[in-house]
Structures are given as C-alpha cells and as structure tokens.
N, C-alpha and C positions, 0 to 999 in steps of 0.2 A: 504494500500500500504506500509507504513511504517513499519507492520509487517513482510511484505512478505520481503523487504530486508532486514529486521535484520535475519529472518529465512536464508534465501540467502544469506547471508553473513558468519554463523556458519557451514555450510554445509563442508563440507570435499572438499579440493582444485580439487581434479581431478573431483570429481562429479560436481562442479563448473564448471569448464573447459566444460566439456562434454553437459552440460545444457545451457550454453552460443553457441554450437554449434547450438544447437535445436532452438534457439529464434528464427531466423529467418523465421523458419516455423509459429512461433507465430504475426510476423505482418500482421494486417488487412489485406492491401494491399498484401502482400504475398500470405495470406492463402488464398484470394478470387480466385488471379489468379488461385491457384493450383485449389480448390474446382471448378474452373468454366473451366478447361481445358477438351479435349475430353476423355471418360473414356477407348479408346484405347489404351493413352499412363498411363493410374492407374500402379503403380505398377512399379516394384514387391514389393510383402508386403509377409510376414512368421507372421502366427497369433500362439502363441504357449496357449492357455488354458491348467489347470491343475487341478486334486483333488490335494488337501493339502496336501503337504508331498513330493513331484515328484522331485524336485530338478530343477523348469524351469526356473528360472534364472542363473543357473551355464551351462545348457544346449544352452541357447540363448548366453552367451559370450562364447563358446566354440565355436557354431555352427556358429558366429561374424568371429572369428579367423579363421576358415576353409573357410567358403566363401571369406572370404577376401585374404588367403594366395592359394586358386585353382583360382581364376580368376584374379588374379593379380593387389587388386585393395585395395582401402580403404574405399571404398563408402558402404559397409554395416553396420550398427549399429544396437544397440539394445537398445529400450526402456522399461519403466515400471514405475517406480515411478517418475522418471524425469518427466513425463507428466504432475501430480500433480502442481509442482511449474509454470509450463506456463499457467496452466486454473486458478491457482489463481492471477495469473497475469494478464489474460484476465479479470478474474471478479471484480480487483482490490480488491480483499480481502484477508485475509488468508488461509493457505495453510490446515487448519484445517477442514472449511467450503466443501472443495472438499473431502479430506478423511472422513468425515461423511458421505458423500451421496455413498462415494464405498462402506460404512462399515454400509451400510442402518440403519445409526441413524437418525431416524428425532428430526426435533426440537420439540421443547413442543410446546404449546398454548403461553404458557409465555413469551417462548424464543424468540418467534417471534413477541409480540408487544415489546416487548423491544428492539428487533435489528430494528423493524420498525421505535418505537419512534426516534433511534439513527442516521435513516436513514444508518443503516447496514444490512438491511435485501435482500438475497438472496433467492428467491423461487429455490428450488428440479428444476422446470423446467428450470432456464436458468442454475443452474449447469449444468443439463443434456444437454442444446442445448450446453455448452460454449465445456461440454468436446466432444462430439459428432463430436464438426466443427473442434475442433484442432485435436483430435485421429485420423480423417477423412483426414486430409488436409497433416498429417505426412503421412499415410498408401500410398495415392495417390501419394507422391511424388517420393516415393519409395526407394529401397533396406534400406529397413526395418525389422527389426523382434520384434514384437510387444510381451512382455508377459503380458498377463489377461489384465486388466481394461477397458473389453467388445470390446476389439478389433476383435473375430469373429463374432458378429451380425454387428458392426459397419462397418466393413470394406466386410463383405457378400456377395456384389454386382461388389467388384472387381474381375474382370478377371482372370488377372496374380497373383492372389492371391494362397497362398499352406494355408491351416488351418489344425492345428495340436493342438491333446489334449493326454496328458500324463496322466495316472494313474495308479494303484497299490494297492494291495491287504490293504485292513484297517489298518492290525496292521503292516504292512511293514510301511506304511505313519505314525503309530502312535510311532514308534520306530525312526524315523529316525527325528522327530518332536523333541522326548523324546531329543537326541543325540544336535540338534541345538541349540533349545532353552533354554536347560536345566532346561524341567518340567517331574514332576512324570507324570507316567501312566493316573491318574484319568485325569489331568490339558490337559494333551495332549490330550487323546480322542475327552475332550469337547470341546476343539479347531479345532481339522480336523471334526468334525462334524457340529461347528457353521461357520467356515470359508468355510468349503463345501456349506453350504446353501447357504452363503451369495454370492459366486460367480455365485452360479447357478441363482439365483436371478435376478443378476446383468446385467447377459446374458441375461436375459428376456427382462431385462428392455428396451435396446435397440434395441429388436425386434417389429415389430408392431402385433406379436399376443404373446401368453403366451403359446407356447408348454410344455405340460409337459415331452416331451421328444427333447432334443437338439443333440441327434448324428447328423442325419439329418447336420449339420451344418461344420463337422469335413469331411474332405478327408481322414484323418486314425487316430487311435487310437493306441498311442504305450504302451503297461506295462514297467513302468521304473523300474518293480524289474527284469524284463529279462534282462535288457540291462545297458552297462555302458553309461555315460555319451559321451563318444566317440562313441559306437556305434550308438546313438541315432542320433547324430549329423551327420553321416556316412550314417544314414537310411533318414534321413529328407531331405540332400541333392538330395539324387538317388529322392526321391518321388519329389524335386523342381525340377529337368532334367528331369525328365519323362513327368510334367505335363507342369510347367509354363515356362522355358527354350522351349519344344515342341511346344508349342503352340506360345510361341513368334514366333520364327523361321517362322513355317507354315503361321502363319499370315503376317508378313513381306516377307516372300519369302527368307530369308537369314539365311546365320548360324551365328545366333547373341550369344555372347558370355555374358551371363548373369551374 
C-alpha cells in the first residue's frame, strides 16, 4: 500500500485529478451495487482495441471531447492506464504487480516463494478476478470509453455496448512507433510484433474459450492509415447512433439523448 501512494503521489497532477474521479467506482460497496444492478441499465460503454501503432488513445480523448461537446454534457471519459493504479489499490499492492500480468510476465518459481515467504504474494488469478470486477463495474456504469486492457471480452455481454478495433498496415504502425518512441527500424518492429501478441493474448485471457480468431468480437474495424484522427472519431460516433443510441430509444420507447 505504501508503495502505491508514493507511486500516487509522483504521478502528474491532472492524471491525479482525473484518477481521484475514478475511485469511487473503486469502492466495494460501490462496485457491488453497480456489478449487481439490472444489465438493462449497463452502459453505455465505447470499447476501442488496437494493433500497435493506431494512435487509440489520442483517438478516445478526441472522440471524449466530441461526445461531450454534441450532447451537451461532461459525463463521458476515457480510461486506460488509470485503471492500473485502482486494481492495485484493490489488491493492496503495487502498481507493478498488475502491469506484469497485462505484459504477461509471470513470476519465476523463486519469485513467488519469496513474495509468499513475505506474505506479498498475489496469484495471476485474483489479478485477473481484481481487474475483471473493476474494468467491469467502470464499463457498466457507463458513458465510458475504454482503450485495451481487455475491455472487449470483458465488457462483451453488455448491450448498449459499440466495440471498436483500429488497425493499419505493419510498416504504417512501425513508422509511426519509429516517430513516438524514438527507436530505429529493427527496435520498432520487434515491438509492434511483441506488443501485438501480447494484446491478442490478453483478449483471450478474458474470454472463457481461446478463439484463434477475435473479429467475431468487434462491430467494425476501422484502418487508421485511411483516416484522420477526427474522422475516426466522426465514424465511431455515427456507428454509436446507429446502434447503441437506436437501441436505447427502441427499448425505452423514447428519444433518449445519449
């Protein structure tokens, strides 16, 4: 616990701000009522998955700032790594412990009588159940836009849910890698190819089968070398009023303004 607020405490003041809004989704009591409410009111949730390289998180705070400025409202946010610092706050641990199971490192043999010995030891599986009930219990509450950290198998089963996956030709992702990060050609590759895995992975992980294929999962797939960052955000909204906006309405009998 002590680490997670010193972590918590170096963090950059607005990301602070921003993560002190989310807590609340983070208490027990909270998150139960949400998890245990009827799944007619889930949502809305915006799941955005991506190959490496897509640019989804400059596209979730744009497509933040649109929904927020067409419906007149401030109720939508976007999460992603925020999520990290409240499941290690659920699990009273380090925020370390949770980004090794996204980054599927497991521990050694060693690592874990030693964290046993210390009575610091975390099994993969209640990582997995801690992040599952909070990613869960954010998605359900709604006007959310979730990028990666398995937010479309997790969240799946909601309704009012739009699932969206972005991707783009190899060396478009491995150029635009090159450009951010600022690594050579070689360094880049080997990066959108091991962080490709590990999200496809990741996706598995919280499904209860292992498809080796996940379209299945997505309502559309956009190429973000055709489109700007606006027009994505432009396209993504028209596909939330066609479906999840539609389908409220129909389902309520009213012209509900999403």
């Amino acid at each position: 616990m002590l680490v997670f607020l010193i972590i918590f405490n170096l963090i950059d003041r607005k990301v602070k701000n921003q993560m002190e809004k989310f807590f609340d989704y983070f208490d027990s009591r909270h998150r139960e009522s949400i998890l245990n409410k009827p799944p007619v009111d889930d949502g809305p949730v915006i799941t955005i998955s991506r190959l490496t390289g897509c640019d989804a998180r400059q596209v979730a705070e744009n497509l933040v700032d649109e929904l927020n400025r067409k419906y007149n409202t401030t109720r939508w946010k976007w999460v992603d790594k925020d999520i990290i610092y409240a499941i290690a706050k659920e699990l009273n641990s380090d925020t370390q412990r949770v980004e090794n199971f996204y980054k599927g490192i497991e521990l050694s043999s060693l690592s874990e009588m030693i964290m046993a010995f210390s009575g610091g030891f975390i099994s993969d599986l209640r990582v997995k159940k801690a992040i599952k009930e909070v990613v869960l219990s954010i998605c359900k509450e709604g006007h959310i836009i979730l990028v990666g950290r398995g937010g479309v198998s997790i969240a799946h089963e909601i309704t009012d849910a739009l699932h969206i996956r972005l991707i783009a030709p190899f060396y478009w992702r491995v150029e635009n890698v090159m450009k951010k990060k600022q690594m050579n050609i070689e360094a880049a590759e080997e990066y959108v190819v091991d962080t490709d895995e590990k999200r496809f992975t990741l996706i598995q992980t919280f499904l209860d089968k292992n498809p080796l294929n996940i379209d299945y999962l997505f309502d559309t797939t956009i190429n973000r070398s055709s489109f700007s960052i606006q027009e994505i955000s432009e396209l993504i909204i028209s596909m939330y009023e066609k479906k999840v906006c539609r389908q409220i309405s129909e389902r309520k009998k009213i012209a509900r303004i999403c």
